[in-house]
C-alpha positions in Angstrom: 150.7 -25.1 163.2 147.7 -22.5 162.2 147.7 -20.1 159.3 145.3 -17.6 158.8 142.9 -16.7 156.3 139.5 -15.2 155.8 137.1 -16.7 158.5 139.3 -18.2 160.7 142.4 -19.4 161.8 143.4 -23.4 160.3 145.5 -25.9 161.6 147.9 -27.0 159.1 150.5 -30.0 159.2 154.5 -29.8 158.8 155.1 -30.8 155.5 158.1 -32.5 154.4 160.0 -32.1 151.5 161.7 -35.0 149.7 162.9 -33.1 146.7 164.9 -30.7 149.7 165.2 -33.1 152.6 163.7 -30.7 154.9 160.5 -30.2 156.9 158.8 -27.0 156.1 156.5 -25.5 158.5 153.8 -22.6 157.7 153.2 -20.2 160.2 151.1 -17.9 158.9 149.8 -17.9 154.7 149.5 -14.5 152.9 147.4 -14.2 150.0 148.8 -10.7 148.8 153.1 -11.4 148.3 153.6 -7.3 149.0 152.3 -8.0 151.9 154.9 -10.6 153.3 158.1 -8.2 154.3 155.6 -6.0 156.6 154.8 -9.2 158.1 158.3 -10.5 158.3 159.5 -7.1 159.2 156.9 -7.1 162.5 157.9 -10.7 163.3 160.5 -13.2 164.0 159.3 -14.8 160.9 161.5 -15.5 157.7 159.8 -15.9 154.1 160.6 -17.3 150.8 159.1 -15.1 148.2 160.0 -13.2 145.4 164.0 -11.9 144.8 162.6 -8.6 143.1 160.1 -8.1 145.9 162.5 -9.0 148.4 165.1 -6.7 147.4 163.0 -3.8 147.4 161.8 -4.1 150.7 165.0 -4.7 152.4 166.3 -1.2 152.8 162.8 0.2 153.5 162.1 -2.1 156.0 165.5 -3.4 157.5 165.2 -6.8 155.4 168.1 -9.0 155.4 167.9 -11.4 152.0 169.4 -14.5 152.0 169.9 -17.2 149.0 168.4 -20.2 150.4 170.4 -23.2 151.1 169.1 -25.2 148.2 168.1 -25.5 144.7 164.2 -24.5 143.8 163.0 -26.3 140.8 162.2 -23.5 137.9 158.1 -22.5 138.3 156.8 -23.0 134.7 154.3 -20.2 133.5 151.8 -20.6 131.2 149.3 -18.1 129.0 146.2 -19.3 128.0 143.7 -17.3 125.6 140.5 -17.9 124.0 140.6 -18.6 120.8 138.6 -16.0 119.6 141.7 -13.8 120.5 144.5 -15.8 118.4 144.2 -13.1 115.4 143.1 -10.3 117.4 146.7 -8.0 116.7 146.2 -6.0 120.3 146.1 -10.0 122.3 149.0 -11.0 119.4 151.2 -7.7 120.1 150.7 -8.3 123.9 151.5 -12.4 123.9 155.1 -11.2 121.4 155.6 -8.6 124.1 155.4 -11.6 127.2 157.8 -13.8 124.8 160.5 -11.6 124.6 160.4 -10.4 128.3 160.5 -13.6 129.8 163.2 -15.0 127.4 165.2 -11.9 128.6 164.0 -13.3 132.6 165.2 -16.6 132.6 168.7 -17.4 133.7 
């Protein structure tokens, strides 16, 4: 297995899963995520990546997305700040505005 990046191409082993019970395998590793369906769409390659992403890219470029076959543990996200911002009302308006939209994201 190789993926590619900047200055090269790297051999990478499969990696096995535990939590899944499956072997993934990387082809090919893509730092930018909108670039993975004009990858996929060029290859006989499938990705796991982003649902919003995903679902715009399908009609453009004749994407077909699929649920996978298995639950994915939630990502946690985290917001750090200096503390020099905590009283700053722009950084506290912005960190209120984050709250609410990603109550209103999760499931």
């Amino acid at each position: 297995m190789a993926y590619i990046e900047s200055g090269g191409i790297r051999q990478v082993p499969l990696i096995q899963d535990s939590a899944v019970g499956l072997a993934w395998r990387s082809d090919v590793e893509i730092g930018n995520v909108l670039a993975i369906p004009s990858v996929v769409c060029q290859t006989d390659l499938v990705a796991v990546t982003i649902r919003g992403i995903a679902e715009f890219y399908a009609k453009r470029l004749g994407l077909q997305v699929m649920e996978l076959p298995f639950k994915v543990p939630a990502v946690p996200i985290h917001a750090i700040w200096h503390k020099s911002r905590e009283r700053d009302p722009a950084h506290a308006w912005l960190r209120t505005g984050l709250k609410a939209l990603m109550a209103r994201a999760r499931p």
